[in-house]
Backbone bond lengths (Angstrom), bond angles and torsions (degrees), N, CA, C in turn:
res aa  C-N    CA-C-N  psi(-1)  N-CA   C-N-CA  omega(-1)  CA-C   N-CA-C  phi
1 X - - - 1.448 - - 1.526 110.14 -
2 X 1.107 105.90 -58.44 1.982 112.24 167.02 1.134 111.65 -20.33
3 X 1.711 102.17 -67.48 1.899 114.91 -150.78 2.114 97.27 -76.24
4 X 1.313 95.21 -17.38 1.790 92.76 -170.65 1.819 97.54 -71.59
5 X 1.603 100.68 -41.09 1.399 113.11 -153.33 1.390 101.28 -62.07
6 X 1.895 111.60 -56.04 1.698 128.22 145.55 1.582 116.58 0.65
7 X 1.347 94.65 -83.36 2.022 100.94 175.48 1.119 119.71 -58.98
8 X 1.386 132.34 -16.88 1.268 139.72 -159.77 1.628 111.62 -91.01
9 X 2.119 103.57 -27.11 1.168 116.65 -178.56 1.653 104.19 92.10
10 X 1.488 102.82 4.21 2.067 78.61 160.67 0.852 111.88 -154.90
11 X 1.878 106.79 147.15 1.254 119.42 -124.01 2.359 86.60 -112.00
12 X 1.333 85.26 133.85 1.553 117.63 -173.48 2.125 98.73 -146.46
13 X 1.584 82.44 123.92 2.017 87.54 161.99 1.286 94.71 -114.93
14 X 1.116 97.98 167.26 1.863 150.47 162.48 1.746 69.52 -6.65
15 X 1.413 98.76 -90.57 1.455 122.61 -154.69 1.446 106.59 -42.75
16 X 1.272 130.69 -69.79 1.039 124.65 173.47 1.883 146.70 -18.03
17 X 1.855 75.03 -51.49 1.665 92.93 161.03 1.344 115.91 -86.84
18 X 1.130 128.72 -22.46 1.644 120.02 -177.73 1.760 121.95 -78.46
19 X 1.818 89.47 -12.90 1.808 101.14 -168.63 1.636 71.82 -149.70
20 X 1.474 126.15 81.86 1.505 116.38 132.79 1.606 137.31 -55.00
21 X 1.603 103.34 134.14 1.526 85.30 -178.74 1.928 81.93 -125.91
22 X 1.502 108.63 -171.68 1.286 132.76 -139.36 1.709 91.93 -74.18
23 X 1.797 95.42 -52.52 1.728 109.27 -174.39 1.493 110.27 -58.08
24 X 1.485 113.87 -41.01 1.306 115.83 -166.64 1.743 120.43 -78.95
25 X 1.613 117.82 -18.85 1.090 123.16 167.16 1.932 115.47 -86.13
26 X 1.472 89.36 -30.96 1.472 94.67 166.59 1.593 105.67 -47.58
27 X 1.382 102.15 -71.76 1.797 95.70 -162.64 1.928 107.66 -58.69
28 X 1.221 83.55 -70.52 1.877 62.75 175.49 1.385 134.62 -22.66
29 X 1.660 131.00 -50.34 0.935 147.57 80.97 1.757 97.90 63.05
30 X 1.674 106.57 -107.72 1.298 112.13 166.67 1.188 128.90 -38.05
31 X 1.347 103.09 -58.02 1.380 111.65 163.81 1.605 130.60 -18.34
32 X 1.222 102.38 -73.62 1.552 115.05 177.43 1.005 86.82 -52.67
33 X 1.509 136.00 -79.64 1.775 122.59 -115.76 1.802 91.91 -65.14
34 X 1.870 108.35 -31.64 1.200 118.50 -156.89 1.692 103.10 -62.14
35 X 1.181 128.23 -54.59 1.453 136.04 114.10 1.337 123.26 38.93
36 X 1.567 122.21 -101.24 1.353 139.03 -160.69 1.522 97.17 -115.84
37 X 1.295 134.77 -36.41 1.754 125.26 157.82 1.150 117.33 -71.26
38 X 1.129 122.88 -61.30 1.504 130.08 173.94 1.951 91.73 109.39
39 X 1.364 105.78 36.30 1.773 115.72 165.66 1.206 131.14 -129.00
40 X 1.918 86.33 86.35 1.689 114.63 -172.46 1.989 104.84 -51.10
41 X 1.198 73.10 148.25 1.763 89.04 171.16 1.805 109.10 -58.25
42 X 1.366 119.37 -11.10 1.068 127.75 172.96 1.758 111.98 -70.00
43 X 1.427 88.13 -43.21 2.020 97.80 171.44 0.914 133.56 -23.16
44 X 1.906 87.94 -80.02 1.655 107.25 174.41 1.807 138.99 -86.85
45 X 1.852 81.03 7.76 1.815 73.02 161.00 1.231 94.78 -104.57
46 X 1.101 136.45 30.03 2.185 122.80 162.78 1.009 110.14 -131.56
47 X 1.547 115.11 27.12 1.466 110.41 -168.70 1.678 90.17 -88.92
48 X 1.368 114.91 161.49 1.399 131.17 -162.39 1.438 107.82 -130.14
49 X 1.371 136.17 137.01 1.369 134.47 -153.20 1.973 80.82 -127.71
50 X 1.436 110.33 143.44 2.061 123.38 -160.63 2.106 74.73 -79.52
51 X 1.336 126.32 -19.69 1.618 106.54 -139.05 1.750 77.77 -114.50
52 X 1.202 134.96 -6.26 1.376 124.47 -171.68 1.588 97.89 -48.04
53 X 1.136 129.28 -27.98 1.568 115.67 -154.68 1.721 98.51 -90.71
54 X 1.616 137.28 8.96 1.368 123.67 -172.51 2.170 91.80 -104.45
55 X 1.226 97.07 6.96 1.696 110.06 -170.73 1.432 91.31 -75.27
56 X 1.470 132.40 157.70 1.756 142.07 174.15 1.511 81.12 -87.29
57 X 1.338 122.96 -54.15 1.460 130.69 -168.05 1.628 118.96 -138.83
58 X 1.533 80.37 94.99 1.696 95.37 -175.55 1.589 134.88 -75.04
59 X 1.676 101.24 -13.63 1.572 130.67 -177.53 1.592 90.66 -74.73
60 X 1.101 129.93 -28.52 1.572 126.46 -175.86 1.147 94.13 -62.95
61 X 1.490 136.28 -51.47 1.211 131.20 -154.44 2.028 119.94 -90.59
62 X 1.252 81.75 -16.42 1.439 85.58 -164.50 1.804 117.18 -52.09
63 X 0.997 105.35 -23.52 1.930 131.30 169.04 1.128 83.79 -45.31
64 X 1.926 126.48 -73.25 1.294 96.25 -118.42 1.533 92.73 -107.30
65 X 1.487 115.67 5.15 1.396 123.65 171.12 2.042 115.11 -32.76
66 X 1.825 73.45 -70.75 1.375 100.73 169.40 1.400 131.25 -62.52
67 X 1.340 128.56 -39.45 1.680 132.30 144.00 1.572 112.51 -34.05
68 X 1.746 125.32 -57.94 1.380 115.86 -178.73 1.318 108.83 -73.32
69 X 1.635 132.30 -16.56 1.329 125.20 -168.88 2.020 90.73 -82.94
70 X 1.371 122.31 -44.30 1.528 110.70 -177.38 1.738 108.57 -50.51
71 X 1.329 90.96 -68.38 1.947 106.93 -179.41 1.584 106.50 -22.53
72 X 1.403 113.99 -50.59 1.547 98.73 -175.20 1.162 111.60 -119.82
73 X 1.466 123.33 19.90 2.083 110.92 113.21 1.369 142.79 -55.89
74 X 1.475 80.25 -39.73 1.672 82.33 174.03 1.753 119.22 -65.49
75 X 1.783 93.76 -36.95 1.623 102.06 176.64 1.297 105.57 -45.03
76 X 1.519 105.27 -61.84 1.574 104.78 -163.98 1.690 115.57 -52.85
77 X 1.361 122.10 -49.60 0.889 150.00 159.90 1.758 105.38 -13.60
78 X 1.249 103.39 -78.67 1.648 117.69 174.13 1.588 102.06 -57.36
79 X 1.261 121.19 -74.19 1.616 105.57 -176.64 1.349 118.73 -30.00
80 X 1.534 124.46 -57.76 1.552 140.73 -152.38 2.099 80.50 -66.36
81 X 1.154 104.46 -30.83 1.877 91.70 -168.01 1.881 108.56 -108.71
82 X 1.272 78.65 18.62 1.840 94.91 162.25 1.546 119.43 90.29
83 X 1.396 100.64 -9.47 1.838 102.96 178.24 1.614 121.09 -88.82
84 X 1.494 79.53 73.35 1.615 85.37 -175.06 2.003 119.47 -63.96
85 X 1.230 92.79 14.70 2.083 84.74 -173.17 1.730 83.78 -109.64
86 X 1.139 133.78 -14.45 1.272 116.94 175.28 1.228 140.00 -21.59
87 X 1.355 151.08 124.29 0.996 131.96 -136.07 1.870 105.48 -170.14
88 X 1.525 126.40 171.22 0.924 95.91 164.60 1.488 158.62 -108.55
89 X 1.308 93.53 16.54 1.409 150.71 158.10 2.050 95.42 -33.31
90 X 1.467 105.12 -47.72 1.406 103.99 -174.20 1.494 114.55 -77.02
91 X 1.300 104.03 -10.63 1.586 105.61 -172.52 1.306 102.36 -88.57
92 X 1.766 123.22 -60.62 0.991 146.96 -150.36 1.565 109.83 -77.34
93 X 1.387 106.33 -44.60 1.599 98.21 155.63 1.614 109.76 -142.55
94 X 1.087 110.62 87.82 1.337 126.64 173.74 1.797 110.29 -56.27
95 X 1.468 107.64 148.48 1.352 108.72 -175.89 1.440 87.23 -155.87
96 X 1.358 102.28 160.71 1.613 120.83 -156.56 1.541 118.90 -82.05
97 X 1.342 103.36 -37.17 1.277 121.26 178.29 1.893 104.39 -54.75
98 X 1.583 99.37 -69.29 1.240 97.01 165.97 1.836 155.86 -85.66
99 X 1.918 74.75 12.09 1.840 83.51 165.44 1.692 107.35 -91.79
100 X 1.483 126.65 -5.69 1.260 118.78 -132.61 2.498 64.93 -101.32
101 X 1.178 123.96 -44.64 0.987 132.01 163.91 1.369 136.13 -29.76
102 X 1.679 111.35 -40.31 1.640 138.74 161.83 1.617 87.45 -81.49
């Protein structure tokens, strides 16, 4: 998994995968989609929602615009490579057993 992740251009240790935490699957995470979509982490924090303007306070939202626009890249992302139970459960608390599976 290392040496694939290695060629692939993103960078994961030993450690990382054996004790995932939230940040560290996140970036990898980016990585890929940035990768095989070509939707840098730069994307989805400027991504812009047509309805932000019916909000009293739309700056509240702008976070999570971009959080739901990653989540279902990544979904897509995982389906298109066959892990259809993906979920976000894998991001948020990732565990080894079942990242080593994704």
């Amino acid at each position: 998994i290392l040496e694939c992740m290695s060629e692939l251009g993103c960078s994961l240790t030993d450690e990382q995968l054996t004790k995932p935490t939230t940040d560290h699957i996140s970036r990898v995470m980016e990585q890929l989609l940035d990768l095989f979509m070509g939707f840098s982490a730069d994307d989805h924090s400027q991504m812009k929602f047509s309805g932000m303007d019916v909000f009293d306070h739309p700056e509240i939202h702008e976070f999570s615009i971009g959080q739901l626009a990653f989540n279902r890249s990544i979904w897509k992302l995982m389906h298109a490579s066959g892990v259809h139970d993906f979920g976000h459960k894998d991001i948020a608390k990732p565990e080894y057993p079942r990242l080593r599976m994704i």
